[in-house]
Backbone as CSV, one residue per row, in Angstrom:
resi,resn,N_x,N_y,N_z,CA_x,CA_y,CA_z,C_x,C_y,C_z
1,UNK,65.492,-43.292,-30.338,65.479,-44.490,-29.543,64.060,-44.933,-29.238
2,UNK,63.015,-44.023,-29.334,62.132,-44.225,-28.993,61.089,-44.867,-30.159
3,UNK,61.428,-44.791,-30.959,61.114,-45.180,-32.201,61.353,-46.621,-32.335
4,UNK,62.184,-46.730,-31.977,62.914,-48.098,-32.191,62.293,-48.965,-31.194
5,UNK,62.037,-48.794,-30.123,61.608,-49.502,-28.969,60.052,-49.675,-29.454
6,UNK,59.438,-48.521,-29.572,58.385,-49.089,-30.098,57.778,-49.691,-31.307
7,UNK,58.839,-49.667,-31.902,58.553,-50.381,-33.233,58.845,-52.115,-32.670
8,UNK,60.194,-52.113,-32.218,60.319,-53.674,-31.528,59.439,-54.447,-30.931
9,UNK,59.015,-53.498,-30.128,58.274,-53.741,-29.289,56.417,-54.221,-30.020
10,UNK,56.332,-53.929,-31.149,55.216,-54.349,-31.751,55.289,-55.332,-33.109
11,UNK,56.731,-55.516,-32.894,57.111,-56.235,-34.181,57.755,-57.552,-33.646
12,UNK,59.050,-56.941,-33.857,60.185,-58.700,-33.897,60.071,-59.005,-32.895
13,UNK,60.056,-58.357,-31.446,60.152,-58.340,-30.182,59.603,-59.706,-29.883
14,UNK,57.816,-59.615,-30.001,57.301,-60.554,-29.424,56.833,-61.746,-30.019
15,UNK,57.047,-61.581,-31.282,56.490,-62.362,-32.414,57.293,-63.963,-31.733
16,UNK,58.321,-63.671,-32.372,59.156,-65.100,-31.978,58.672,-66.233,-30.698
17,UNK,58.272,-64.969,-29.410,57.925,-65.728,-28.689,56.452,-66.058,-28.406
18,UNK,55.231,-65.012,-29.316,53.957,-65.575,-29.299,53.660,-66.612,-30.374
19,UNK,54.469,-66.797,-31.159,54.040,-67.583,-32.333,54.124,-69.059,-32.397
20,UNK,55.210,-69.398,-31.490,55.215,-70.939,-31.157,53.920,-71.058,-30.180
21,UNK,53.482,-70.657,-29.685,52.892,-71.250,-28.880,50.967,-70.984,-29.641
22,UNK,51.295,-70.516,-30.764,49.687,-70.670,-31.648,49.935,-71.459,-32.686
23,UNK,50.982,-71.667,-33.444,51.229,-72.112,-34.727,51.886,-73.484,-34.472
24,UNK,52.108,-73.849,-33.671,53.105,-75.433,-33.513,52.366,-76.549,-33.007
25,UNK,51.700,-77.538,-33.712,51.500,-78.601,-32.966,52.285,-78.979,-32.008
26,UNK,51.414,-79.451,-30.879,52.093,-79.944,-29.636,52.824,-81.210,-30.301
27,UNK,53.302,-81.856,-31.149,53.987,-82.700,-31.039,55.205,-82.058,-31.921
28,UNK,55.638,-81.211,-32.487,56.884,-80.307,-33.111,56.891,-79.337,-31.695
29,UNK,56.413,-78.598,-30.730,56.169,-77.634,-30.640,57.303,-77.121,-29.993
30,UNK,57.473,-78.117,-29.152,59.207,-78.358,-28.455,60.746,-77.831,-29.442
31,UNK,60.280,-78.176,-30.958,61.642,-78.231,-31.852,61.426,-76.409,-32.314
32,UNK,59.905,-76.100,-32.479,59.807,-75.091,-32.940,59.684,-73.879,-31.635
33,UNK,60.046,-74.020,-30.790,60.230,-73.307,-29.306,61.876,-72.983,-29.527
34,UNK,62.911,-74.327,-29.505,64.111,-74.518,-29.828,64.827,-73.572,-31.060
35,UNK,63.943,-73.261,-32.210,64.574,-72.820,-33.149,64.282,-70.971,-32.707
36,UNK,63.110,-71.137,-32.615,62.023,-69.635,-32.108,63.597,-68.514,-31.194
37,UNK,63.844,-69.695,-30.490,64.327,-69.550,-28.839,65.501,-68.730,-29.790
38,UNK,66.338,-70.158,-30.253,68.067,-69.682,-31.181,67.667,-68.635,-31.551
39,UNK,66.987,-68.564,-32.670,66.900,-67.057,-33.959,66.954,-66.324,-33.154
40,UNK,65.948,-66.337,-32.581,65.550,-64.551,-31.456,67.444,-64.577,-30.566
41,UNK,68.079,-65.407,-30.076,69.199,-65.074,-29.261,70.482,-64.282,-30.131
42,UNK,70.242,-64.814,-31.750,71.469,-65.124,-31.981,71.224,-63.591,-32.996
43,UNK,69.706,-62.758,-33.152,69.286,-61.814,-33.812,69.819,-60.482,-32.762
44,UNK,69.475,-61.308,-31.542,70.038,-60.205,-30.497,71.499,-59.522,-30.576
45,UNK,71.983,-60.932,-30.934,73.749,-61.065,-30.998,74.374,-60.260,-31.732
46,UNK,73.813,-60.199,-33.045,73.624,-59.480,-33.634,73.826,-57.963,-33.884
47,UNK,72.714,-57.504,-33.305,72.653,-55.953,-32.673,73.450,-55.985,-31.768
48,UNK,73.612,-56.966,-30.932,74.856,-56.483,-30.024,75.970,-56.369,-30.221
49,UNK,76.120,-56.614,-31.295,77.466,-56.722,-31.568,77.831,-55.873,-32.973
50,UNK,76.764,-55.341,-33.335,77.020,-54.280,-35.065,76.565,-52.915,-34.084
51,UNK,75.839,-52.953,-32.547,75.753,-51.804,-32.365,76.719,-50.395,-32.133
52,UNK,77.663,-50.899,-31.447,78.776,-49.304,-31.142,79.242,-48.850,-32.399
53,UNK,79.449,-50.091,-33.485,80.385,-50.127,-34.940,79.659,-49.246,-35.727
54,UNK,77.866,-49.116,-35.409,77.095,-48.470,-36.353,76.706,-47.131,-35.414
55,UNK,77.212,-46.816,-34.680,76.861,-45.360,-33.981,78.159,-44.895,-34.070
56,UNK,78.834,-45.806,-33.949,80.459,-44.872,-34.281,80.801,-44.248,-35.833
57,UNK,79.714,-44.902,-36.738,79.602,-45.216,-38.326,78.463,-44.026,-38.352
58,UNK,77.509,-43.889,-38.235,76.418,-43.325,-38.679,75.837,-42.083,-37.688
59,UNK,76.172,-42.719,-36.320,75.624,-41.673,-35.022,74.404,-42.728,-34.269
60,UNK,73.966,-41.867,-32.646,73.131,-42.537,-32.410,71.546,-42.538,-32.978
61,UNK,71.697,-41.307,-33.531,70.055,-41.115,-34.353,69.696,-42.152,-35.556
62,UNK,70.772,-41.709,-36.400,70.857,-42.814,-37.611,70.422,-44.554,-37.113
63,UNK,71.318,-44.784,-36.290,71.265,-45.632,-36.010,69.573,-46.589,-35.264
64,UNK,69.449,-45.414,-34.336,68.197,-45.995,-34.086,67.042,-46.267,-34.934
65,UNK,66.958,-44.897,-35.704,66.288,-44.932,-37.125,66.444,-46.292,-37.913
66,UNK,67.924,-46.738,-38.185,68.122,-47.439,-38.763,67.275,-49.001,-38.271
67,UNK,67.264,-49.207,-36.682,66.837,-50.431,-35.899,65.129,-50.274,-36.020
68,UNK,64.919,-49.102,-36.026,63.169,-48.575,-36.044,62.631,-49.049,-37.307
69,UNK,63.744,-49.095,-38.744,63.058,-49.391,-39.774,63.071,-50.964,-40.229
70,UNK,64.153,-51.777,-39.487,64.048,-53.360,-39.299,62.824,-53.593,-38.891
71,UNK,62.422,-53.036,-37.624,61.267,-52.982,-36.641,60.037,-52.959,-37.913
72,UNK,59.918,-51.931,-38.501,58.622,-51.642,-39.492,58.572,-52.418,-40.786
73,UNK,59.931,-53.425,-41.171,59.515,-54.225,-41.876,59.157,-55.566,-41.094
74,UNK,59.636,-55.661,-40.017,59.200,-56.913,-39.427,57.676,-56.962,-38.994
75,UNK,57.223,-55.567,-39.096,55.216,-55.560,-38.877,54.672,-55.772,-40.048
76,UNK,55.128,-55.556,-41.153,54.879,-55.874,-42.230,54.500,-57.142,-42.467
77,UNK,55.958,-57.471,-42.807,56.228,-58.788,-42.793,55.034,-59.585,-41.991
78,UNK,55.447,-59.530,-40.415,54.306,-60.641,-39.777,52.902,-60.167,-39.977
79,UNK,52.760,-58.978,-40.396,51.124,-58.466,-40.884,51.069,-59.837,-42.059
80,UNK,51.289,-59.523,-43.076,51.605,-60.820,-43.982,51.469,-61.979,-43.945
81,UNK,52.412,-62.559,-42.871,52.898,-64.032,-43.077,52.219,-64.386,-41.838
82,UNK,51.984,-63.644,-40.939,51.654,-64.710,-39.701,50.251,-64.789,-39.494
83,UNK,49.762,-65.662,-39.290,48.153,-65.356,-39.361,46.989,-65.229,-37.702
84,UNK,46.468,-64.794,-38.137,45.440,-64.427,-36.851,44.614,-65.919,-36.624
85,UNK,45.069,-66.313,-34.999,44.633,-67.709,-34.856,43.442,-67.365,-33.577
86,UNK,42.998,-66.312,-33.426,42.034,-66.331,-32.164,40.718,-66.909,-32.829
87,UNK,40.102,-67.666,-31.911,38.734,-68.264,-32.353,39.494,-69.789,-33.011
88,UNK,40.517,-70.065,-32.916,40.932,-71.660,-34.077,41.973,-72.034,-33.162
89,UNK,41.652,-73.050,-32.982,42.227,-74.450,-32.115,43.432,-74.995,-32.903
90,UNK,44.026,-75.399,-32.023,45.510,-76.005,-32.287,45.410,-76.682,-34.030
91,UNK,44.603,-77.987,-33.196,43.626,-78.641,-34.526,43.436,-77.952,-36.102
92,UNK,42.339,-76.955,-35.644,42.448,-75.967,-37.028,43.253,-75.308,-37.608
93,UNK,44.448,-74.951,-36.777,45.382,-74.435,-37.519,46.433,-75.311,-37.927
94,UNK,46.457,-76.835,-37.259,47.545,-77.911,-37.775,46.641,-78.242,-39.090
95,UNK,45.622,-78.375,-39.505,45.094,-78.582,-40.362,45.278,-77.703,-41.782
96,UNK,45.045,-76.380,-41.090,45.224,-75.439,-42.211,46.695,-75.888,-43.185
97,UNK,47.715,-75.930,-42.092,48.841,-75.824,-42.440,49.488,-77.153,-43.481
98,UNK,48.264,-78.430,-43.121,48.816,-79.543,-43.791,47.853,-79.300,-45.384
99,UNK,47.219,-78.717,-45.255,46.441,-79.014,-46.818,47.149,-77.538,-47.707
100,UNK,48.235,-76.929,-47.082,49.299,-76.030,-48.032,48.537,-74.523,-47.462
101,UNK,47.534,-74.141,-46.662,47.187,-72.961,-46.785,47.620,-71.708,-46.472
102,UNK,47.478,-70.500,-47.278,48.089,-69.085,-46.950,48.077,-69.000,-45.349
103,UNK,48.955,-68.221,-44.863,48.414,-67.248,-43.227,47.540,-66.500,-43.570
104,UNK,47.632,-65.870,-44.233,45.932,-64.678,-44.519,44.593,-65.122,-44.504
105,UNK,44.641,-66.688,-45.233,43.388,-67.701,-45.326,42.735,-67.766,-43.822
106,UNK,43.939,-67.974,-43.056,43.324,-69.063,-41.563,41.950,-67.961,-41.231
């Protein structure tokens, strides 16, 4: 369990909700708060609802294991895709984003 928490906790956890607020022009930022908001509720829903089915299925170890390793592709993943915006203004990063550029670039 502990695994899992801290993997969440450095991964999917907070992403959803730090990322609108670096990556969204203030004039989308509202729609992309809205979608941010859904995914993350309905991801919850999710686990809440495959959780007893998969400890009754696998156990509680497996299982957490199993949530710990979602967790370690989702650091991946946003290692990857999301990009490091400290030092770059709203501006610079609405910019980046209109002339097609990588997240790794910014």
């Amino acid at each position: 369990m502990r695994s899992f928490c801290a993997f969440f906790a450095m991964s999917l956890g907070p992403l959803g909700w730090l990322i609108i607020s670096e990556v969204y022009p203030l004039r989308v930022r509202g729609i992309g708060a809205s979608i941010g908001s859904l995914s993350h509720w309905l991801w919850n829903a999710v686990v809440a609802y495959t959780f007893l089915t998969m400890v009754g299925r696998f156990g509680p170890a497996r299982t957490f294991w199993l949530f710990a390793l979602v967790g370690v592709v989702g650091l991946v993943w946003g290692y990857h895709n999301i990009p490091e915006t400290k030092g770059h203004s709203l501006e610079q990063v609405e910019e980046h984003w209109m002339k097609g550029g990588r997240p790794r670039e910014l």
